[in-house]
ROSE-4610 file (N, C-alpha, C; in Angstrom, 1 decimal, always signed):
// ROSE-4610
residu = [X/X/X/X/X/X/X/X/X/X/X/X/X/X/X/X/X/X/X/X/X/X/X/X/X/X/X/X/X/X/X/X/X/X/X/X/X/X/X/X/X/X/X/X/X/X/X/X/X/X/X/X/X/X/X/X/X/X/X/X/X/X/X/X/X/X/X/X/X/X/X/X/X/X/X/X/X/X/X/X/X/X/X/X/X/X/X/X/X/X/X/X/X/X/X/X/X/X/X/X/X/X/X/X/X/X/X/X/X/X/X/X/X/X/X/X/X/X/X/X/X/X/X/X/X/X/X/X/X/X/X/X/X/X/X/X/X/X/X/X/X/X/X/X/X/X/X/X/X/X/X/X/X/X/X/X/X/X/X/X/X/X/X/X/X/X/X/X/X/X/X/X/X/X/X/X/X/X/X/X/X/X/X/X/X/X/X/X/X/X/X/X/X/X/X/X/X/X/X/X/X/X/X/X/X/X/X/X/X/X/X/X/X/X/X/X/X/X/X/X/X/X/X/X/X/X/X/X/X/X/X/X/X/X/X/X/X/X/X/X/X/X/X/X/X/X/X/X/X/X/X/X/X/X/X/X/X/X/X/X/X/X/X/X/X/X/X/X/X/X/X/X/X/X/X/X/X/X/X/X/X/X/X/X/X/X/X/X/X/X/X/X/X/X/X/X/X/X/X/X/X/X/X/X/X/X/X/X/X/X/X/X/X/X/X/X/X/X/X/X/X/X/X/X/X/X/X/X/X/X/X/X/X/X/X/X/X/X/X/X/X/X/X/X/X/X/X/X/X/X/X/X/X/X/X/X/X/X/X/X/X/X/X/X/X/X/X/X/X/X/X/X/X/X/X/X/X/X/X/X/X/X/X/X/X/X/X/X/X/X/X/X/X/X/X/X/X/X/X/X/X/X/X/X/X/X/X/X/X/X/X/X/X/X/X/X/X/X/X/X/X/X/X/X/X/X/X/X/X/X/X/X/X/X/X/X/X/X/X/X/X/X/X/X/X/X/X/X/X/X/X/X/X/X/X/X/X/X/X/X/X/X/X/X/X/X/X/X/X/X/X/X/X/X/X/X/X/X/X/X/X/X/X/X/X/X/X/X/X/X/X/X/X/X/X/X/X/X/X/X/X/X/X/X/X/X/X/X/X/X/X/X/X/X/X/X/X/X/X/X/X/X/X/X/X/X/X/X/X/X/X/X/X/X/X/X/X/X/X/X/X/X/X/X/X/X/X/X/X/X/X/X/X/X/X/X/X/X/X/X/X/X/X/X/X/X/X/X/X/X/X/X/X/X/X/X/X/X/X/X/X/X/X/X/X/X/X/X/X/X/X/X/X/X/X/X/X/X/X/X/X/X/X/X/X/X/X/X/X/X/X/X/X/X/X/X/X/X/X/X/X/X/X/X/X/X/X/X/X/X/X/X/X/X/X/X/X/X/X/X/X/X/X/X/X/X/X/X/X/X/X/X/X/X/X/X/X/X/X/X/X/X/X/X/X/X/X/X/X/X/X/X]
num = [1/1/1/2/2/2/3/3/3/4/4/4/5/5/5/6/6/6/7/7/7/8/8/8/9/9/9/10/10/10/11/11/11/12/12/12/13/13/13/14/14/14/15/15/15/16/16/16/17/17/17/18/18/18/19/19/19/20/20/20/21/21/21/22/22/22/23/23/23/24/24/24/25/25/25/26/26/26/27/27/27/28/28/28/29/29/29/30/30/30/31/31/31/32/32/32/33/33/33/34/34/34/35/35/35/36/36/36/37/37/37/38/38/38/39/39/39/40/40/40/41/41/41/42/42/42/43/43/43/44/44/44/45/45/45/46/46/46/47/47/47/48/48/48/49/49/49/50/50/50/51/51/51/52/52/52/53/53/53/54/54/54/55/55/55/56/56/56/57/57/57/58/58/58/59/59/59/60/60/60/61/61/61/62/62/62/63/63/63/64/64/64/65/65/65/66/66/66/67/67/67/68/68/68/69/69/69/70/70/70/71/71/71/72/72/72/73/73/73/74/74/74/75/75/75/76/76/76/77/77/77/78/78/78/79/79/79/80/80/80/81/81/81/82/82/82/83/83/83/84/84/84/85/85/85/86/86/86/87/87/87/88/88/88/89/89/89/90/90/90/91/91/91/92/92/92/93/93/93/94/94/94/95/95/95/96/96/96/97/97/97/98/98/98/99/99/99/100/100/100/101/101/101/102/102/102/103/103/103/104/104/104/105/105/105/106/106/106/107/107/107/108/108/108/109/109/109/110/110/110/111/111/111/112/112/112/113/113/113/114/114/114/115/115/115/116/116/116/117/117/117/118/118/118/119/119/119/120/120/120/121/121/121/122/122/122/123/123/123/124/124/124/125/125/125/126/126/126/127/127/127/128/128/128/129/129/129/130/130/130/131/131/131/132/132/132/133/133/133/134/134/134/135/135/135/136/136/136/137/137/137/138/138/138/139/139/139/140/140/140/141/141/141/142/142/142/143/143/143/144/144/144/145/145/145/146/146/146/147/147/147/148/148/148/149/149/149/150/150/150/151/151/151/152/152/152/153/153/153/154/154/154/155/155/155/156/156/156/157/157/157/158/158/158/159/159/159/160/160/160/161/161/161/162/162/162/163/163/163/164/164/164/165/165/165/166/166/166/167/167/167/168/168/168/169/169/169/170/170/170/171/171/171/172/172/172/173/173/173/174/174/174/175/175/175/176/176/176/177/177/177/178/178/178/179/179/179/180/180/180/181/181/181/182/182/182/183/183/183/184/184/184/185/185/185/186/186/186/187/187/187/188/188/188/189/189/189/190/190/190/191/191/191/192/192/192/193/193/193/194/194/194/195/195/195/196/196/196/197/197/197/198/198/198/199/199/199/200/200/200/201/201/201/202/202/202/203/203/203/204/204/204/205/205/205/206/206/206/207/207/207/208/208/208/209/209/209/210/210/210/211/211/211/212/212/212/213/213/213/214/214/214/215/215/215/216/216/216/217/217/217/218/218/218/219/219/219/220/220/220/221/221/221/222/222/222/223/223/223/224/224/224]
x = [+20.3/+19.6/+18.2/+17.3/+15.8/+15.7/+14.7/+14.4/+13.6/+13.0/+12.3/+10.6/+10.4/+8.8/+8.5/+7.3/+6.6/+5.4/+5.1/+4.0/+2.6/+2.0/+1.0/+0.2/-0.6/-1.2/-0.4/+1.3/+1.7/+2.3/+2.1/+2.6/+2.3/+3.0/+2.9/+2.5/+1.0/+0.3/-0.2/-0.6/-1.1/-0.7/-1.1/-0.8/-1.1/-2.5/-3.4/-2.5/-1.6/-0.7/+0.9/+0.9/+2.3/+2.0/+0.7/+0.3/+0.7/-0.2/-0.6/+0.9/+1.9/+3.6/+4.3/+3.9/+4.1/+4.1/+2.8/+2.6/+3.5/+3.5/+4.1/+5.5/+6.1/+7.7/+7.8/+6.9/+7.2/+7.3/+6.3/+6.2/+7.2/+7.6/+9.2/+10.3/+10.2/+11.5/+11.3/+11.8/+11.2/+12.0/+13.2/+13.8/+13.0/+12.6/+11.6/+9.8/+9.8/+8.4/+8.9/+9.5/+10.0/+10.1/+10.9/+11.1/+9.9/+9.1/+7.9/+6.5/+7.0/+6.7/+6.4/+8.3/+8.2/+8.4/+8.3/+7.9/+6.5/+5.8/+5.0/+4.8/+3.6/+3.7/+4.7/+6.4/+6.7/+6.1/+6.9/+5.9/+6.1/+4.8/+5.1/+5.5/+6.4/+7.1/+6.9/+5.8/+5.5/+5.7/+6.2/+6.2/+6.2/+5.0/+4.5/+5.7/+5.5/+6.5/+6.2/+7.8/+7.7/+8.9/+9.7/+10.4/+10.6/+9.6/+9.8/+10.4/+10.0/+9.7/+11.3/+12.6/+13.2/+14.2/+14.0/+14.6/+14.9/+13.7/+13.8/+14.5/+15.1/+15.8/+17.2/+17.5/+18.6/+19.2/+18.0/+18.9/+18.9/+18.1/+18.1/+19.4/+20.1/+21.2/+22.4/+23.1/+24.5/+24.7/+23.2/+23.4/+22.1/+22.5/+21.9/+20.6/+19.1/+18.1/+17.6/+18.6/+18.0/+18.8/+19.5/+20.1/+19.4/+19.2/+18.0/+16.8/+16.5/+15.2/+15.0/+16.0/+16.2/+17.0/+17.8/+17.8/+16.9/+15.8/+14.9/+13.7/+13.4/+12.8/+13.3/+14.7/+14.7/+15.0/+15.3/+14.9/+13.8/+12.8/+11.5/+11.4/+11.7/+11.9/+12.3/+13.4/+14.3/+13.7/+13.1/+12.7/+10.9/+10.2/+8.9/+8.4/+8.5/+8.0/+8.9/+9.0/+10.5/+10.0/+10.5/+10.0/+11.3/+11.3/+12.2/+12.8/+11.9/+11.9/+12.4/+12.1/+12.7/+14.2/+14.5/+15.8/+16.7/+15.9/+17.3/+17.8/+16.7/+16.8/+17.7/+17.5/+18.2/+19.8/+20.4/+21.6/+22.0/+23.7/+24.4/+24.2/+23.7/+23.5/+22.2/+21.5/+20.2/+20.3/+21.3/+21.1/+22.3/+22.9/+24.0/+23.2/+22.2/+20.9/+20.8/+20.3/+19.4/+20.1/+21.4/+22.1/+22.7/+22.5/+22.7/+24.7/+24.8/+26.3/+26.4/+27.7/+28.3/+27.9/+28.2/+27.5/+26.5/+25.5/+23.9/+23.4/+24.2/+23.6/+23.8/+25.0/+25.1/+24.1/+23.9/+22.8/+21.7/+21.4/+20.0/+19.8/+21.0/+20.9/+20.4/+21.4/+21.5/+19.8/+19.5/+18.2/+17.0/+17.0/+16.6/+16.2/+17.5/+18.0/+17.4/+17.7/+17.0/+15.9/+14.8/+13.7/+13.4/+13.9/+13.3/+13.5/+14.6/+14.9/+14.3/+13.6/+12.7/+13.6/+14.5/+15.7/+15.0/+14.3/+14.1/+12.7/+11.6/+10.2/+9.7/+9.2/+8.7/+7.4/+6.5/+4.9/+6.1/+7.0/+7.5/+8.0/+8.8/+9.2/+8.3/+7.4/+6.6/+6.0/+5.4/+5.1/+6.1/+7.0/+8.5/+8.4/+9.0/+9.5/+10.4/+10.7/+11.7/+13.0/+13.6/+15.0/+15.4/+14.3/+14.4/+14.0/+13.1/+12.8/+14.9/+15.1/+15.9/+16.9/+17.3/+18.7/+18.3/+16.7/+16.6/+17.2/+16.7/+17.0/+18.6/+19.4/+21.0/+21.8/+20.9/+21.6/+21.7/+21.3/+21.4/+22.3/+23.4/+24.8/+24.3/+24.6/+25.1/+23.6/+22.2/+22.0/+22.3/+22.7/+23.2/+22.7/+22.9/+22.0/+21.0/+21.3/+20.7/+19.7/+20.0/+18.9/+17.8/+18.5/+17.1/+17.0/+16.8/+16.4/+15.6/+16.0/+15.3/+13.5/+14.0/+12.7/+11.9/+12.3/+11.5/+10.8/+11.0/+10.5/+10.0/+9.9/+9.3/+8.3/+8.5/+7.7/+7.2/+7.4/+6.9/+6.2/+6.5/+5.8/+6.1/+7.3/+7.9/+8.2/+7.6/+7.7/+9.1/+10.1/+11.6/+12.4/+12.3/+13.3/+14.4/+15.6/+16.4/+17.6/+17.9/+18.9/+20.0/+20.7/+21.7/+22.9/+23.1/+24.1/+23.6/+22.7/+21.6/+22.6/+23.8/+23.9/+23.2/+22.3/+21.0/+20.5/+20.3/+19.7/+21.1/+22.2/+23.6/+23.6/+23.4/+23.7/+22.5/+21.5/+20.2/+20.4/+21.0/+20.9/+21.8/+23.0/+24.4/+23.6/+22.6/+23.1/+21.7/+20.7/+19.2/+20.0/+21.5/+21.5/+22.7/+23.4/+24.5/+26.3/+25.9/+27.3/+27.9/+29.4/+30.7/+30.9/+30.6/+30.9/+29.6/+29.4/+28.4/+28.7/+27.6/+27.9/+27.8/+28.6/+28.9/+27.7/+27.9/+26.7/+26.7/+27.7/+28.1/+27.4/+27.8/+27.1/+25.5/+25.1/+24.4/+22.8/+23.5/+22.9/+23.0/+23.8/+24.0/+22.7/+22.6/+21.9/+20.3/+20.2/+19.0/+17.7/+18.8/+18.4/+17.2/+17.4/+16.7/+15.6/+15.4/+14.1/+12.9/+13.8/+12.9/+11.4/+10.5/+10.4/+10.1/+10.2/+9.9/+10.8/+11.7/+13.2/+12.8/+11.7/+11.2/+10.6/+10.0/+8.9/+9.9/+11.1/+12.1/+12.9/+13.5/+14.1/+13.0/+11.6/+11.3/+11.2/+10.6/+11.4/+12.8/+13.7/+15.2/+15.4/+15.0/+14.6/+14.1/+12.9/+12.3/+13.4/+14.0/+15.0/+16.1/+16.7/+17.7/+17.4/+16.0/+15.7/+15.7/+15.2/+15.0/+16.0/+17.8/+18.8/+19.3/+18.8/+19.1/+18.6/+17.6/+16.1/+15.6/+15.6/+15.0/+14.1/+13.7/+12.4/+12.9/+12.8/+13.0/+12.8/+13.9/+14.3/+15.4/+15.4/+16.8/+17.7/+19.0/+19.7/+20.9/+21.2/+22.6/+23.2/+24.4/+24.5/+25.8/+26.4/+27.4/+28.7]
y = [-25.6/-26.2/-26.5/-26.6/-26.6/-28.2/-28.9/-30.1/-30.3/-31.3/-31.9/-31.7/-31.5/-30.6/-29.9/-30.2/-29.3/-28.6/-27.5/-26.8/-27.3/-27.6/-28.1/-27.8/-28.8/-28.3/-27.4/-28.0/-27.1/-26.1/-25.4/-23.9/-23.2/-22.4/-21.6/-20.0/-19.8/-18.8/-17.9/-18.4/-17.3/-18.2/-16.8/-17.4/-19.0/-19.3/-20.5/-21.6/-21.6/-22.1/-22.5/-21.6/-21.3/-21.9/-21.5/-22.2/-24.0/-24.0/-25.4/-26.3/-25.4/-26.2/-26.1/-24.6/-24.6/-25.6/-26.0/-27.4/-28.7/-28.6/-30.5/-30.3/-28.6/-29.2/-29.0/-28.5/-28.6/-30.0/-30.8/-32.2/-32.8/-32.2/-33.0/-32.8/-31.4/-30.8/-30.3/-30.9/-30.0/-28.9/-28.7/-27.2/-26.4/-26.8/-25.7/-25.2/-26.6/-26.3/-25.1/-25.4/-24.3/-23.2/-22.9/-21.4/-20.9/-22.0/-21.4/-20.8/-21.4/-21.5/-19.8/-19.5/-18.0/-17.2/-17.3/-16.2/-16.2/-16.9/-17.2/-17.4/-16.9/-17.2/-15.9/-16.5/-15.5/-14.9/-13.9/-13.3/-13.7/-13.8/-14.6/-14.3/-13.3/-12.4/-12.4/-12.8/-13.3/-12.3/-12.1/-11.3/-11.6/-10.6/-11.5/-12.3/-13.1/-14.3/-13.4/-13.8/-12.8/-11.9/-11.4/-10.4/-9.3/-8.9/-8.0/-8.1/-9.2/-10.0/-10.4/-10.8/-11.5/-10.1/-9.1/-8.2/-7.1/-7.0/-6.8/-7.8/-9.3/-9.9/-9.5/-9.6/-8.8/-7.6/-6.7/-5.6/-5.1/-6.3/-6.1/-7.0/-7.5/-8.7/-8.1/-8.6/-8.1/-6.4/-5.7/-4.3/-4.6/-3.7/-3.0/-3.3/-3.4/-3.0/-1.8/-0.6/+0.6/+0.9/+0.6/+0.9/+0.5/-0.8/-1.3/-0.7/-0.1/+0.0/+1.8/+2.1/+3.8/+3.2/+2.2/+2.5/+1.3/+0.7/+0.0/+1.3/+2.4/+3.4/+4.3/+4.5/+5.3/+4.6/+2.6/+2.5/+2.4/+2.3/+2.8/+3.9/+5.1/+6.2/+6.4/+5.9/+6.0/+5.1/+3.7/+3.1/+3.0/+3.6/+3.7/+2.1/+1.5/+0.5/-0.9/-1.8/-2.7/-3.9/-3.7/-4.6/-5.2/-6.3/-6.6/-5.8/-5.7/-4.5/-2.8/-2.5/-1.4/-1.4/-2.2/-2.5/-3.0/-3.6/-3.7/-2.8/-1.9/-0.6/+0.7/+0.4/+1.4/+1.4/+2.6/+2.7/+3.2/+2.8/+2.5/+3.9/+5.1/+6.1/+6.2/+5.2/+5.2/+4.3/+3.0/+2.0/+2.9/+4.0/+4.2/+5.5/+6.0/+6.8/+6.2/+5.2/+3.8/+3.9/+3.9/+3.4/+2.1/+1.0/+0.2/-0.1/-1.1/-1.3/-2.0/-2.1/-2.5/-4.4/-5.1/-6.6/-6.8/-6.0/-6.2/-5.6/-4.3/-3.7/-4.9/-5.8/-7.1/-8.1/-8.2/-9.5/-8.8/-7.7/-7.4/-7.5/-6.5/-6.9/-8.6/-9.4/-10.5/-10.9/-10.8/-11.2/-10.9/-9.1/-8.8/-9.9/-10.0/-10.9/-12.0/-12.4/-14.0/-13.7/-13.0/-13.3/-12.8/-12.1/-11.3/-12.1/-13.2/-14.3/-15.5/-15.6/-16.9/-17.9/-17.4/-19.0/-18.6/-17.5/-17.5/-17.1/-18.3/-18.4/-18.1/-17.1/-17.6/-18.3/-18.1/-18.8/-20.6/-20.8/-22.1/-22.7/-21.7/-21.7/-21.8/-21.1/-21.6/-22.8/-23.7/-25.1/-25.9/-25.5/-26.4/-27.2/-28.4/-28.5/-27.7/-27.8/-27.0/-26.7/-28.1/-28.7/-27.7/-28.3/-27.8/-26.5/-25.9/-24.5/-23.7/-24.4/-23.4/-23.7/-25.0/-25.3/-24.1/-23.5/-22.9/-21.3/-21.1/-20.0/-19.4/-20.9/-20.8/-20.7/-20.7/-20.8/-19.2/-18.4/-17.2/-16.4/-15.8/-15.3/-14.0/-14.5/-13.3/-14.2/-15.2/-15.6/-16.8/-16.5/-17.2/-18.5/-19.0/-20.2/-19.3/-18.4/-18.1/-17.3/-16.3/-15.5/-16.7/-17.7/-18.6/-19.3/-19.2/-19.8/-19.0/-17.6/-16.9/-16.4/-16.4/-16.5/-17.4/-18.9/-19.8/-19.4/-19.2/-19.1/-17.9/-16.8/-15.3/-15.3/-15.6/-15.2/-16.8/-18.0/-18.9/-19.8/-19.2/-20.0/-21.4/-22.0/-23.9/-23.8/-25.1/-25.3/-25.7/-26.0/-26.4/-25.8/-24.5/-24.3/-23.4/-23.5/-23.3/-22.7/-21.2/-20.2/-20.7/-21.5/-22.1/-21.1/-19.9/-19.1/-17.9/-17.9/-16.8/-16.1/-15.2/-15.4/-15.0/-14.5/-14.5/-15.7/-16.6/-17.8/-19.0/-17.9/-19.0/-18.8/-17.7/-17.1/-17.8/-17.7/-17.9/-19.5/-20.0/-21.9/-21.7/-21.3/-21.8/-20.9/-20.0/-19.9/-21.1/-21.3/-22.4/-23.6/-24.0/-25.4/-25.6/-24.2/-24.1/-24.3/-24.1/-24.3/-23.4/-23.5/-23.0/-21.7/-22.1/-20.9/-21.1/-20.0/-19.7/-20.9/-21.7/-22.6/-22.0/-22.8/-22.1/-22.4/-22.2/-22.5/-24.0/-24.7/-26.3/-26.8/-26.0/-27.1/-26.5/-25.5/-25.2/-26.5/-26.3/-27.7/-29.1/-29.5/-30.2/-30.4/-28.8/-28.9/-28.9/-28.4/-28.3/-29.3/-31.0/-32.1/-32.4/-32.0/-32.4/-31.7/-30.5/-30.2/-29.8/-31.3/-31.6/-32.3/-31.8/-31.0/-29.7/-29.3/-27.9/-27.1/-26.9/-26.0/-24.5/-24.2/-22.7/-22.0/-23.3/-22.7/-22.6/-23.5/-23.3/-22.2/-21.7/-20.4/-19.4/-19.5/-18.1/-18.1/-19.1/-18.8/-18.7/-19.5/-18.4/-17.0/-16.7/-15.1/-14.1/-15.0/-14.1/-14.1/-15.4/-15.7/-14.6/-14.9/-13.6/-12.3/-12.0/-10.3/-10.1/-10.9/-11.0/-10.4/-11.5/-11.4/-10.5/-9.6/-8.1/-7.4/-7.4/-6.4/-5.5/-6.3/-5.7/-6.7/-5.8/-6.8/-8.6/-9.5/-10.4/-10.8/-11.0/-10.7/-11.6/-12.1/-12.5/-11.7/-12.0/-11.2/-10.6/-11.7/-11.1/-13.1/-13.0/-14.3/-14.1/-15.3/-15.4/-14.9]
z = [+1.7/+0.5/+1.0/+0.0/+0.4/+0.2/+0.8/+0.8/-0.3/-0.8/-2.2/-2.2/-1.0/-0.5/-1.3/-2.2/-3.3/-2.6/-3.5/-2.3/-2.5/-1.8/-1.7/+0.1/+0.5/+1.9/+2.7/+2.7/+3.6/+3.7/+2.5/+1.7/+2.6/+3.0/+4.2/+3.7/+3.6/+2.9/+4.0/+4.9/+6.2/+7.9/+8.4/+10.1/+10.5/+9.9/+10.2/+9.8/+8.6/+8.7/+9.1/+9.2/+9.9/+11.5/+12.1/+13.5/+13.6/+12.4/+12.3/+12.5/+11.6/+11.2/+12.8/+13.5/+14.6/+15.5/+16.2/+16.4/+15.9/+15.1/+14.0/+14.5/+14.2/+14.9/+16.1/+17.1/+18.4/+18.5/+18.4/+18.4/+18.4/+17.5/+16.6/+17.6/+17.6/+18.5/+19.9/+21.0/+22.4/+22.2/+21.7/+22.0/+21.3/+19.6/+19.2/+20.0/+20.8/+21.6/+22.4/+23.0/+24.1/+23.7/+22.3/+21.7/+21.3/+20.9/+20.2/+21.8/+23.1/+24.2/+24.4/+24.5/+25.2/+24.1/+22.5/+21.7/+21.3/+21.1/+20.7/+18.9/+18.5/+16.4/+16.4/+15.4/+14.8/+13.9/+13.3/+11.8/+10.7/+9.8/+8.8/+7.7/+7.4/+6.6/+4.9/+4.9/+3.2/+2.2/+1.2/+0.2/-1.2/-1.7/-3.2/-4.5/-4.6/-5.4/-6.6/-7.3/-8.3/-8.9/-9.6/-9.9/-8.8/-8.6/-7.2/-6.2/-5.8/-4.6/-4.9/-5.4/-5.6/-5.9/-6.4/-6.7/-4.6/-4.5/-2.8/-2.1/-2.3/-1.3/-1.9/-2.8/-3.1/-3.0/-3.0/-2.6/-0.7/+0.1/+1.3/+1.7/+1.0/+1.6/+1.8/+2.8/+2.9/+3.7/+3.7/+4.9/+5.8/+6.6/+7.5/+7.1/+8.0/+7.9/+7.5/+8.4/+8.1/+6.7/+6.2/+5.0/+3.9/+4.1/+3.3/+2.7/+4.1/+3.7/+3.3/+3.0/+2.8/+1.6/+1.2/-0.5/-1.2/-0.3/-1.4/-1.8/-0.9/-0.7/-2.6/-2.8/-3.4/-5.0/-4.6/-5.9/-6.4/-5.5/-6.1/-6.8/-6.0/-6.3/-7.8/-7.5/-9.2/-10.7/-10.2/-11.6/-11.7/-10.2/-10.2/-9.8/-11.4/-11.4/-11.7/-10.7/-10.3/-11.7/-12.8/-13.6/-14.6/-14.9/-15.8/-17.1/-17.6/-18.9/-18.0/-17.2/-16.4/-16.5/-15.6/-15.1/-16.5/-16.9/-18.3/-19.2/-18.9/-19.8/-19.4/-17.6/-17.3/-17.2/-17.1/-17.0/-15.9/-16.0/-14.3/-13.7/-14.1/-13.0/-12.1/-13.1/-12.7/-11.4/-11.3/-10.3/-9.5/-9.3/-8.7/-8.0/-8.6/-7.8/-7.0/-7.6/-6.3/-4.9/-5.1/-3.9/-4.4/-5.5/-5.4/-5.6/-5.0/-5.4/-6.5/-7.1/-9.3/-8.4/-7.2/-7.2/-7.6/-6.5/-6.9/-8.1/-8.9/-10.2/-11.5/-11.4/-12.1/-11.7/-10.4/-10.3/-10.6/-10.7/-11.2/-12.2/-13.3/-14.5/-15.3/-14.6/-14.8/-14.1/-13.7/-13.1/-14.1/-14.5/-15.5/-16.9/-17.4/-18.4/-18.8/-17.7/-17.2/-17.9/-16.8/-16.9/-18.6/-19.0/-20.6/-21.3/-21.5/-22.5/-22.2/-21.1/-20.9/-19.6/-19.3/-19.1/-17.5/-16.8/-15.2/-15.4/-15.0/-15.7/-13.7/-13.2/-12.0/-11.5/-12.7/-13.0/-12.7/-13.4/-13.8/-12.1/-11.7/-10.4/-9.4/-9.2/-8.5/-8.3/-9.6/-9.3/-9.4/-8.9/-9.1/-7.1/-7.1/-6.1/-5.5/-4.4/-3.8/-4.2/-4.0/-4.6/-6.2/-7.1/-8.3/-8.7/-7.4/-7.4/-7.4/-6.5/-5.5/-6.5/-7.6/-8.5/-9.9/-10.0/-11.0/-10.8/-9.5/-8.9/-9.4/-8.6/-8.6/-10.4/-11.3/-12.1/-12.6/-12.1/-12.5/-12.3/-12.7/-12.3/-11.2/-10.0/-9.4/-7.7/-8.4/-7.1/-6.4/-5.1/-4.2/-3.7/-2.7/-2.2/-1.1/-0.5/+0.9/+0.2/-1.4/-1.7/-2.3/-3.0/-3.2/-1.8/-1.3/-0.3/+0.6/+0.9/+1.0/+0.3/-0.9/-2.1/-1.7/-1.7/-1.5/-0.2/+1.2/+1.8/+2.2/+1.8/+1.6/+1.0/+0.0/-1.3/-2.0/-1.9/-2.1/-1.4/+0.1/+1.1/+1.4/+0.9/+0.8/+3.0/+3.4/+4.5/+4.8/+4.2/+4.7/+3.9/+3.0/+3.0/+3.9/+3.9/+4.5/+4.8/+5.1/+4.5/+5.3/+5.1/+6.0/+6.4/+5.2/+5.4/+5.9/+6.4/+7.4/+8.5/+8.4/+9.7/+11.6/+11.1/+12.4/+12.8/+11.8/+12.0/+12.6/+12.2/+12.7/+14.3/+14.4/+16.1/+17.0/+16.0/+17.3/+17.2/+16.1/+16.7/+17.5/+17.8/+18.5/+19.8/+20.3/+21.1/+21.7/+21.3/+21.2/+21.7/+21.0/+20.9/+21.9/+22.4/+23.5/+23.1/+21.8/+20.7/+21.3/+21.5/+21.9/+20.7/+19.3/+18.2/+17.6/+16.4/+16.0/+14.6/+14.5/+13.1/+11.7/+10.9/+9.7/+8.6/+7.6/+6.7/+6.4/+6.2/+6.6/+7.4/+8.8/+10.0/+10.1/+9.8/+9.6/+8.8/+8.0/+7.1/+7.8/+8.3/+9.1/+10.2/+10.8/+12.3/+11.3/+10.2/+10.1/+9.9/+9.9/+9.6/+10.5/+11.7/+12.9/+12.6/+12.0/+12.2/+10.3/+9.5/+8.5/+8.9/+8.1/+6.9/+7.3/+8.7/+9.1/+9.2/+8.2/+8.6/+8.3/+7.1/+7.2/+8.4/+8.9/+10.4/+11.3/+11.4/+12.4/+12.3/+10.7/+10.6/+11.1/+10.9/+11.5/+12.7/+13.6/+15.5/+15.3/+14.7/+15.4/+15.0/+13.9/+13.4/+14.7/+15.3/+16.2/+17.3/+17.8/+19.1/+19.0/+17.5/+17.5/+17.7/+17.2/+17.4/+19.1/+19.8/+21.4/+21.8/+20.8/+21.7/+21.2/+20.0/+19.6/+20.0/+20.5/+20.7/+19.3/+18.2/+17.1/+16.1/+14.9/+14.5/+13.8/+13.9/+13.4/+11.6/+11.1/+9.8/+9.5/+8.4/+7.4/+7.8/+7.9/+8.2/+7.1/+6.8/+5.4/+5.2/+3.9/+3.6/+4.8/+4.6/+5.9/+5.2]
């Protein structure tokens, strides 16, 4: 869950900031000094807030990278242009082109929906606090806690929020913090107490830690 942090100075819009948060939880945390030591600035993975932006964390969740990114490739392909009015219009062969699966072709619908009847406002969402960003998100049938949570920190730039059911971000704390098993999305939340109001800057060094301990690019990984 994302903390009550509204965005303001420390909206995490470019490197300069993301440096700056850098610093404040090293301070805070010596293990994150140290991580942030031998990776250096992770990346700051920003992507425009928005319908799009929200429609791309969903259809990247739950596979592969390279799967992902060869069927967000072709639902471009298939609707052109990723818009609300698009997607509601289309039919299931059109999202079954896509690649998409009958889960995500409901949450999109349903996403769709949302936004065309007014009830999922992202202009609204955006000047929302975090907390109330991320409870607007959840009321939409089919998104999660980790895809709003993901949103918030991709595409909204909030300095703490927190995909607690990340499981990349579960592996790289347990192995950062020397945990026996990898923590669940519970303790998760739990562990992420220590490093308020910086939990976004902290997910993206363990993002980077886990790619290290994968040897690939650093990314969200899937819900748990």
């Amino acid at each position: 869950m994302s903390s009550a942090q509204g965005k303001g100075a420390d909206t995490i819009e470019a490197e300069a900031d993301l440096d700056r948060l850098l610093a404040a939880l090293g301070r805070q945390c010596p293990d994150m000094a140290r991580l942030h030591g031998e990776l250096g600035c992770p990346p700051l993975r920003r992507r425009p807030a928005g319908f799009e932006g929200l429609v791309h964390i969903v259809v990247f969740q739950q596979i592969s990278l390279a799967a992902a990114r060869a069927i967000w490739e072709r639902t471009l392909g298939v609707f052109g242009s990723i818009t609300p009015a698009v997607l509601a219009a289309a039919g299931d062969e059109d999202f079954r082109a896509a690649g998409q699966s009958r889960p995500k072709i409901r949450t999109l619908r349903a996403m769709a929906a949302a936004v065309l009847d007014g009830s999922l406002d992202f202009d609204a969402i955006g000047r929302l606090e975090a907390d109330a960003a991320h409870a607007a998100l959840v009321q939409v049938k089919g998104i999660g806690p980790w895809t709003a949570d993901v949103y918030l920190l991709s595409c909204l730039g909030h300095p703490d929020a927190w995909p607690a059911g990340d499981v990349a971000l579960q592996a790289a704390a347990g192995d950062l913090l020397g945990l026996a098993a990898r923590p669940d999305a519970k303790a998760m939340a739990a562990l992420g107490e220590r490093w308020r109001p910086y939990r976004a800057v902290a997910a993206r060094l363990l993002w980077a830690h886990y790619a290290r301990l994968r040897g690939r690019a650093a990314e969200p990984a899937t819900t748990a």
